[in-house]
Structures are given as C-alpha cells and as structure tokens.
N, C-alpha and C positions, 0 to 999 in steps of 0.2 A: 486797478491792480488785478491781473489775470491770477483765479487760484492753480495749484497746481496739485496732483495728488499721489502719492507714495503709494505702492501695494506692497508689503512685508510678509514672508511666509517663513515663520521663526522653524524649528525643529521643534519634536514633540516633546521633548525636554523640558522640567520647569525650569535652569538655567537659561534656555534661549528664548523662554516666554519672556520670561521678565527683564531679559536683556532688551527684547526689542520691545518692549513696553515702557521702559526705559530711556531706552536711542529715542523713539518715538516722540514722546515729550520733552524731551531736549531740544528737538530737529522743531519742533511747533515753537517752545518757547523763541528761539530763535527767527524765525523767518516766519511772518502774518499770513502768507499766500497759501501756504503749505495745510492740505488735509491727509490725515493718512487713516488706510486700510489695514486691519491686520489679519491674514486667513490664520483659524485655528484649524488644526488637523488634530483632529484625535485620531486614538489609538488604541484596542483594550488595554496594553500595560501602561498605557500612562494615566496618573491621577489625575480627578479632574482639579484644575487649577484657575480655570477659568472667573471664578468670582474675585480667586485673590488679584489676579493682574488685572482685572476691571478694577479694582481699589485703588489701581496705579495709575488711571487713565481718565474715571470719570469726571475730572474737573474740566475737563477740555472737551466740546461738544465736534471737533475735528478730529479727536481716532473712532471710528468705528472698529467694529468688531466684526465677522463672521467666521459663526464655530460652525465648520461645515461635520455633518453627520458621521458620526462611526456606520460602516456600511462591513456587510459582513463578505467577504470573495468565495467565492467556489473553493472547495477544495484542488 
C-alpha cells in the first residue's frame, strides 16, 4: 500500500484551524494510505492556538504539524 501525503494551509483564523484539524482526522480515519501536513501561519493578531488544535490531532502519529515563524517585514 503506497502512502500518500496531504499539505493543508488553513487561514490564520482559529475557525479554520480547527476546521482543517478536523477535515484532517476525518480524511485519516477514513483512508490508511493517507499522512497529512498542516502549515501554521502566524500572525501578531492572531492567538496562539496552536496547543488547542494539537488536542485535536495528537491521537494520530500521521498529522504533523509545522508552525512556521512569525517573521517581522520591513516597513
């Protein structure tokens, strides 16, 4: 059985955090092949929310997670 792997990149939103955190583990329980990726984008106005959607996810050693860096832009 070939795996196969998903990249998800939700909105910085905590409604589409936890949406695709969510979809995520539906789309796993469903189909064995399947790993998925989710990129976190921060953002300063958004909370960090990061622990709570891991609560969503860490039963399943197939979502990974990377919370890519708040970086600051040039004015």
């Amino acid at each position: 059985m070939k795996q196969q792997e998903l990249v998800f990149v939700p909105g910085p939103g905590l409604g589409h955090r936890v949406s695709v955190a969510e979809f995520a583990t539906r789309l796993l329980d469903r189909d064995a092949r399947l790993s998925i990726t989710i990129l976190v984008v921060r953002t300063p106005i958004t909370p960090d929310v990061d622990a709570y959607i891991q609560t969503l996810v860490t039963s399943d050693d197939r979502i990974r997670y990377i919370i890519l860096p708040l970086i600051d832009l040039p004015p």
